[in-house]
C-alpha positions as CSV (number, residue, x, y, z in Angstrom):
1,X,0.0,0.0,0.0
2,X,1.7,3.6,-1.0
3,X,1.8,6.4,1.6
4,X,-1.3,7.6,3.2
5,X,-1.5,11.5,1.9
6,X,-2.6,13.3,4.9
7,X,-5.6,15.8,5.2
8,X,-5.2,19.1,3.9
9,X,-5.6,21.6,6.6
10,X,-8.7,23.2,7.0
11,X,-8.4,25.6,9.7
12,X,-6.8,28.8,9.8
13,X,-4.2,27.7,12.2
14,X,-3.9,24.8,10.6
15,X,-3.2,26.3,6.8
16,X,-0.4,28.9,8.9
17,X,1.7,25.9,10.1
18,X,1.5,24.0,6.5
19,X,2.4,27.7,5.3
20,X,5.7,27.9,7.8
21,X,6.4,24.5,7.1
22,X,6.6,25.1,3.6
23,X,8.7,28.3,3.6
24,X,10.8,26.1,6.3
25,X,11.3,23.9,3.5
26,X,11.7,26.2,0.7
27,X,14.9,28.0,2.7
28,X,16.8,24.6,3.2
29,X,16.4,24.0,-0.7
30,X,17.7,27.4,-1.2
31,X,20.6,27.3,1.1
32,X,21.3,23.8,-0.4
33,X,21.2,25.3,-4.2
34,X,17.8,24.4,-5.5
35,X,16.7,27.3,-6.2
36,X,13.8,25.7,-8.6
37,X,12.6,23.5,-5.4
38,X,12.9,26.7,-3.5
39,X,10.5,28.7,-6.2
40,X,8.1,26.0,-5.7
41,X,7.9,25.4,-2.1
42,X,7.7,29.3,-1.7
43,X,4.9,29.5,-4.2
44,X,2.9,27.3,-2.2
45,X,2.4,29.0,0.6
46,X,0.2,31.2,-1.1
47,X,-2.1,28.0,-1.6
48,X,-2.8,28.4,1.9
49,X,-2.9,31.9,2.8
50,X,-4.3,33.9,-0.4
51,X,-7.3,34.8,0.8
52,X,-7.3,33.6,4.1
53,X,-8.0,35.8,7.5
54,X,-6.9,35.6,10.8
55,X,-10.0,33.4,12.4
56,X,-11.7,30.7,10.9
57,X,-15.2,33.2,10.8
58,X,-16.7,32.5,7.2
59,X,-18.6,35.4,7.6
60,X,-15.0,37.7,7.9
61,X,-14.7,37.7,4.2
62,X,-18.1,38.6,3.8
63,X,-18.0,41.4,5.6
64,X,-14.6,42.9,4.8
65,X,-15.9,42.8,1.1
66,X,-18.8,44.9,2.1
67,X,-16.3,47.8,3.2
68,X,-16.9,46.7,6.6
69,X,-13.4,47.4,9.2
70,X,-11.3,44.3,9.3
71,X,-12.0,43.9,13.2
72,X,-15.7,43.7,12.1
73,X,-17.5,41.5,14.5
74,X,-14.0,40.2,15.8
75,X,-13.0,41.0,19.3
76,X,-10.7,38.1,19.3
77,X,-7.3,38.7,20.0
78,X,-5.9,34.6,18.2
79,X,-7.5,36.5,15.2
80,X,-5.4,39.4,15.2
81,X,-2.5,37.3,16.0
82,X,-3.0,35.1,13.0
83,X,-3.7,38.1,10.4
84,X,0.1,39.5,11.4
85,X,1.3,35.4,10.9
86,X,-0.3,35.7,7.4
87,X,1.0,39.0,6.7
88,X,4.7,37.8,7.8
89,X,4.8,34.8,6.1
90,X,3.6,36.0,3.1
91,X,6.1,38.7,3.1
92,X,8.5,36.6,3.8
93,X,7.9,34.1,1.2
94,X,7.7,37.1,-1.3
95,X,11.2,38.6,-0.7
96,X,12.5,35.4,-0.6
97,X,10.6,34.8,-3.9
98,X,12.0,37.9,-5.3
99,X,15.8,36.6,-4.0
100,X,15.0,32.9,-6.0
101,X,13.6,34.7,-9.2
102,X,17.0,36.6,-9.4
103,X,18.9,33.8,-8.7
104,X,17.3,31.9,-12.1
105,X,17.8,34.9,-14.1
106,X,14.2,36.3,-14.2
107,X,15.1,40.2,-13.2
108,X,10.7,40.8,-13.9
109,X,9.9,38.2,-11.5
110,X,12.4,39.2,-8.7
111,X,10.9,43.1,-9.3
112,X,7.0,41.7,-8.8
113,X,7.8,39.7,-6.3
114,X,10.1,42.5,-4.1
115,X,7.3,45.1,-4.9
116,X,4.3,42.6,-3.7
117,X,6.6,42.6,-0.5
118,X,6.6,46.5,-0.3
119,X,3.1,46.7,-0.8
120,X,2.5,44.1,2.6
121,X,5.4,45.4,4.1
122,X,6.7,49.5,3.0
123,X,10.1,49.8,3.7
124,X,11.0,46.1,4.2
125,X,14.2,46.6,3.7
126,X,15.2,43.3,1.9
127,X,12.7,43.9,-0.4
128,X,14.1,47.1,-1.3
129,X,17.2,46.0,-1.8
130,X,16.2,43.2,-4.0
131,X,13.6,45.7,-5.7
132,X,16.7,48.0,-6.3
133,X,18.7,44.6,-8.0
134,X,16.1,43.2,-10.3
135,X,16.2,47.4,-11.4
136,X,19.5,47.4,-12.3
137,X,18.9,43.9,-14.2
138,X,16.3,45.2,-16.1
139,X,18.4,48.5,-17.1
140,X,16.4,50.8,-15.0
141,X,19.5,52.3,-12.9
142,X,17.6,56.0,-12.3
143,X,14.8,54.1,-11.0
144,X,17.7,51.2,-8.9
145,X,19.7,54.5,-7.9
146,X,16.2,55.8,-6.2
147,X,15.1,53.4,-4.6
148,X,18.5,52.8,-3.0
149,X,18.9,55.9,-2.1
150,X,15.5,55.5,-0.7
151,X,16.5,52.8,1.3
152,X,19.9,54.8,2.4
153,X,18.0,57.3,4.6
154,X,16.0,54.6,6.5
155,X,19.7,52.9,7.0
156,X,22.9,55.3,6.4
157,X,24.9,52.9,7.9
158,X,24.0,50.0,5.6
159,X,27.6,49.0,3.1
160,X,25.6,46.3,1.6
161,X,23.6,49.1,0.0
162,X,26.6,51.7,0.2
163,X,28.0,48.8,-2.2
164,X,24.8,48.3,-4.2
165,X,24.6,52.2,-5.2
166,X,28.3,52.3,-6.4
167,X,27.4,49.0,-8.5
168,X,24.3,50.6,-10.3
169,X,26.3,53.8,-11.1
170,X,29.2,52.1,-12.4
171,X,26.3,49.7,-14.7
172,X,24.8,53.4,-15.4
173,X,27.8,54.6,-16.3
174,X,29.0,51.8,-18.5
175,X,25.8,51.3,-20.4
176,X,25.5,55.2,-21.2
177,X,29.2,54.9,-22.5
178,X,28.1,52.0,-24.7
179,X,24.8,53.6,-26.1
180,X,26.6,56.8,-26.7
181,X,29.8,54.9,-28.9
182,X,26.7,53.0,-30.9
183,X,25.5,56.5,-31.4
184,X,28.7,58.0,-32.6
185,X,29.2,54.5,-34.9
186,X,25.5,55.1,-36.2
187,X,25.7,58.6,-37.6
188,X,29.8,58.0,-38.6
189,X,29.9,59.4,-41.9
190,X,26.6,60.5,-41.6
191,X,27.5,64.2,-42.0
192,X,30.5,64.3,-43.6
């Protein structure tokens, strides 16, 4: 007989652990290299949290898509608790996204991924930094150079983005020297 496959959690506590257990998961394949396994096993937390709210209420979504406050009919404290586990672990497993995605190569991934962190999270500062990276990837170094210098007044002290902003100028600088000697090699002769 193969493996029993075990339930599939149903509660919100439930679905939180299956969610840290995945992103538990997804940062050994990571530290061991796999950063495909790692993609995967941080995607899947979202399986279990999209959507999901801090207590196991049915009628919470119902009334939070009326307009209603999110403490609507909640005076539980587990369920405030749990909405700040969602919120963490889903930031978490969207930097960390971000980190995989520019790992493989995929510079648009890593920037969705960093800015879906931003938007749970402003001014996470991982995301920021990775935000600023998949940038500079892409060839958007104004927009890279802002966003670390951005990040530079929420931490001054920070060399791995002291190091960051000298690495997008010098990218800045190098690509502007490139598109101005195709330029010059475009219109040789042109006006002679």
């Amino acid at each position: 007989m193969r493996g029993t496959k075990r339930p599939l959690p149903s509660t919100c506590a439930e679905k939180i652990e299956a969610s840290s257990e995945l992103k538990r998961q997804g940062n050994e394949a990571f530290k061991a290299g796999d950063f495909k396994l790692a993609r995967r096993l941080y995607s899947k937390v979202f399986l279990y949290l999209n959507g999901l709210h801090g207590e196991d209420s049915p009628m919470r979504g119902f009334f939070s898509a009326m307009g209603a406050p999110a403490d609507f009919g909640s005076n539980e404290t587990e369920g405030n608790a749990q909405d700040l586990q969602i919120k963490e672990l889903k930031s978490e497993a969207n930097c960390n996204l971000a980190l995989v995605y520019s790992k493989l190569g995929n510079p648009e991934k890593s920037l969705k991924h960093a800015n879906d962190t931003l938007l749970l999270v402003p001014g996470h500062a991982k995301a920021q930094f990775r935000k600023a990276v998949a940038l500079s990837e892409l060839g958007r170094f104004d927009e890279s150079l802002a966003v670390v210098s951005s990040a530079l007044k929420a931490d001054p002290e920070s060399q791995a983005l002291k190091r960051l902003e000298g690495e997008v100028g010098k990218s800045k600088r190098k690509a502007n020297k490139e598109a101005n000697e195709k330029e010059k090699e475009m219109f040789k002769g042109a006006f002679a």
